[in-house]
C-alpha distance (Angstrom), angle and dihedral (degrees) to the residues before:
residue distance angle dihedral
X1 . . .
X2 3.66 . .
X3 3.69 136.7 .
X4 3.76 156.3 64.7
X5 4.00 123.6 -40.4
X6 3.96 127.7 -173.8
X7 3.64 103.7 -158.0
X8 3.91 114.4 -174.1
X9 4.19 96.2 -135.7
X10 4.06 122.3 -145.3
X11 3.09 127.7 -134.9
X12 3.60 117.3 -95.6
X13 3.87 101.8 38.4
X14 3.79 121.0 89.5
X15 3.72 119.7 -127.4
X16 3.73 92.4 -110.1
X17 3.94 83.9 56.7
X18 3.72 98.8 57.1
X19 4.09 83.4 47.4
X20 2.82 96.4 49.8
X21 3.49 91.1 42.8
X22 4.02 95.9 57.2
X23 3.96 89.4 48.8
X24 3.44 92.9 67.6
X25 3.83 103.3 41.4
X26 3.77 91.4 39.6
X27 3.87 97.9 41.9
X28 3.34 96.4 -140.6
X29 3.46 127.7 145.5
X30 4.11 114.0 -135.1
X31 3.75 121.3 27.5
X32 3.45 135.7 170.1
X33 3.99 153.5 162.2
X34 3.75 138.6 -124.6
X35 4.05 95.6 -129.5
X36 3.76 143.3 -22.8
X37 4.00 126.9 -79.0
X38 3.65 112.5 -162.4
X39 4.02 111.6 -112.8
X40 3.69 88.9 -110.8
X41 3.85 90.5 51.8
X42 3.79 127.8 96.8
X43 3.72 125.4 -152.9
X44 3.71 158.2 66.9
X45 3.94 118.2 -13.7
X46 3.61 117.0 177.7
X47 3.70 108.9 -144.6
X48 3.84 123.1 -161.8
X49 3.81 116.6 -146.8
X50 4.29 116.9 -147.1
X51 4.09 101.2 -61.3
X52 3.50 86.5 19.9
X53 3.89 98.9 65.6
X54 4.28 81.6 69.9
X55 3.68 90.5 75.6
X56 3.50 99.2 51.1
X57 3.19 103.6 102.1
X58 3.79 102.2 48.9
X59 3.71 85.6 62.5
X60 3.41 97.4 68.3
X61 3.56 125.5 55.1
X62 3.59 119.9 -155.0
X63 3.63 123.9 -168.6
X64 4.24 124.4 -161.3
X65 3.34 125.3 -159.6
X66 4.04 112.0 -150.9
């Protein structure tokens, strides 16, 4: 299974949690997310799935200031 997953995290779990998390229900082998919420954060993490962990990157834009 590849693809992209929006996953509206809870407070209390780490973003590495609700990865981890999806992994093992899904049985997938690679997943990953777009940026850190802190544990005591809530919100949207976007979660790519095997082939979708490539576009990762281009979904977030991330500007520096030099």
């Amino acid at each position: 299974m590849d693809g992209i997953l929006l996953v509206h995290k809870l407070a209390g779990y780490t973003s590495q949690d609700v990865c981890h998390l999806i992994k093992k229900k899904l049985h997938v082998q690679k997943v990953g997310h777009c940026g850190t919420l802190d544990p005591f954060a809530e919100g949207l993490l976007i979660i790519g799935l095997n082939q979708g962990t490539k576009v990762l990157p281009y979904l977030v834009q991330k500007y520096f200031l030099i």
